[in-house]
C-alpha positions, -999 to 999 in steps of 0.1 A, spaced: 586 -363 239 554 -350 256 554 -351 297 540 -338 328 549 -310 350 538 -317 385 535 -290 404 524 -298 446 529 -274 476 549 -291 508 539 -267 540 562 -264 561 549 -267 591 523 -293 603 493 -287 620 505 -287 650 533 -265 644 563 -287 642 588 -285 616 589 -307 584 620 -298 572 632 -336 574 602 -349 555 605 -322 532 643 -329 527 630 -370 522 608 -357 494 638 -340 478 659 -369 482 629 -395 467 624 -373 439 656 -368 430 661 -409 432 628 -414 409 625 -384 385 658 -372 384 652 -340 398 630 -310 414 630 -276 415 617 -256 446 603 -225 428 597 -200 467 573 -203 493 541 -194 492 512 -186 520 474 -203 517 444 -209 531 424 -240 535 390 -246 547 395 -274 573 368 -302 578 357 -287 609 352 -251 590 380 -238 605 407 -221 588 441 -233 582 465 -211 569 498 -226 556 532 -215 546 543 -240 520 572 -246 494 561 -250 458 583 -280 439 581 -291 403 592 -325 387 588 -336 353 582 -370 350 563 -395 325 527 -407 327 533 -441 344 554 -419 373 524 -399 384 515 -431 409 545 -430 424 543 -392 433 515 -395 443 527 -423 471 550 -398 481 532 -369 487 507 -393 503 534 -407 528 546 -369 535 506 -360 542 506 -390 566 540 -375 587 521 -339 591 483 -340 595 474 -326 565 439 -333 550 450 -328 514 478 -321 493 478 -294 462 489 -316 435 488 -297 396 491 -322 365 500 -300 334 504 -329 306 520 -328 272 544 -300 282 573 -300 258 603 -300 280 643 -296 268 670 -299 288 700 -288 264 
């Protein structure tokens, strides 16, 4: 059966500098409830180009569910509530469809 591999970076500190260790630990826990599982593949350092021009740079986590077409909403509504908790102004979300996945 053909699915997605989401791919989405969680920074791990907000804009402000706090630590988001609790909403990244909520994530875990909702996407281990809804798809079964995740895997948190390193951390990884960016850039962003703010809406004022100025220049984020972030230090995030890199996850990975797999999860079925009609799921995709409700990641997205979690990564939306997790942008809402740390001022983000977007979210790196990657869609790879039809990836042949076997867990033997």
């Amino acid at each position: 059966m053909a699915r997605i591999k989401a791919t989405f970076y969680l920074p791990v500190k907000g804009n402000n500098g706090e630590d988001l260790q609790a909403e990244i630990s909520r994530v875990e826990d909702l996407c281990f409830e809804r798809f079964s599982g995740w895997t948190m593949s390193g951390y990884f350092k960016g850039t962003w180009r703010m809406a004022t021009g100025e220049q984020a740079l972030d230090t995030s986590a890199v996850y990975q569910v797999i999860l079925e077409e009609k799921e995709v909403p409700e990641l997205e509504k979690i990564l939306r509530r997790f942008k809402s908790k740390t001022g983000q102004e977007a979210m790196y979300l990657e869609l790879d469809r039809n990836v042949e996945v076997r867990f033997l």
